[in-house]
C-alpha positions as CSV (number, residue, x, y, z in Angstrom):
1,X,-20.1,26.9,57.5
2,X,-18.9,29.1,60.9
3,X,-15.7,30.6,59.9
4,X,-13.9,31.7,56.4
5,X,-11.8,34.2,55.7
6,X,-13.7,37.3,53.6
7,X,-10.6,40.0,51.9
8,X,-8.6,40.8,54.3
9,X,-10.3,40.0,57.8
10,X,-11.6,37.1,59.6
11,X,-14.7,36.8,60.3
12,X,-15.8,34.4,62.8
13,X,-19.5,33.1,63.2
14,X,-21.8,33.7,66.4
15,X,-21.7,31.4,69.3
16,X,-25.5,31.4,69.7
17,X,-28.3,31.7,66.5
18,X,-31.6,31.5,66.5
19,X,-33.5,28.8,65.6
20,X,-34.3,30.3,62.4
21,X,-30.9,30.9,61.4
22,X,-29.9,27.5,61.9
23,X,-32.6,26.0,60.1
24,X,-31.7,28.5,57.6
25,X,-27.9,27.4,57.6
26,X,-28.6,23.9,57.7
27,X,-31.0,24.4,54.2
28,X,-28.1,26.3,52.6
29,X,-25.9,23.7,53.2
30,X,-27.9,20.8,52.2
31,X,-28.4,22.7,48.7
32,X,-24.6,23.1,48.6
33,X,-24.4,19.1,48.9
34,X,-26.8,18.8,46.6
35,X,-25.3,20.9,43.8
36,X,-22.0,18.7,44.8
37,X,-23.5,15.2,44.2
38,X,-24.9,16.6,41.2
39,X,-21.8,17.8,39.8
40,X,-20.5,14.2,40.9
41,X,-23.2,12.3,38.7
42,X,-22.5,14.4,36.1
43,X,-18.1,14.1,36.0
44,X,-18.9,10.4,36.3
45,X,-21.1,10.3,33.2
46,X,-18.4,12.1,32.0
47,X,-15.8,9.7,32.6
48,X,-18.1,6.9,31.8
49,X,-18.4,8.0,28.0
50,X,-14.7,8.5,27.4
């Protein structure tokens, strides 16, 4: 979330967003942990039935 490299530049986030674009950042990244704990649950059932 802020910085990454994109091809062959970097690309750096802006020091100041609106308070939309933060809410909006902060929702993207709570599906992003989401979609991780999920694909936790689901390696561990994995595991579990080995």
């Amino acid at each position: 979330m802020g910085y990454g490299c994109c091809g062959t530049g970097f690309q750096k986030a802006r020091s100041y967003l609106t308070k939309e674009e933060r809410v909006a950042l902060l929702k993207e990244y709570k599906d992003e942990l989401e979609k991780e704990g999920q694909g936790v649950v689901e390696r561990i059932k994995e595991l579990e039935a080995s």
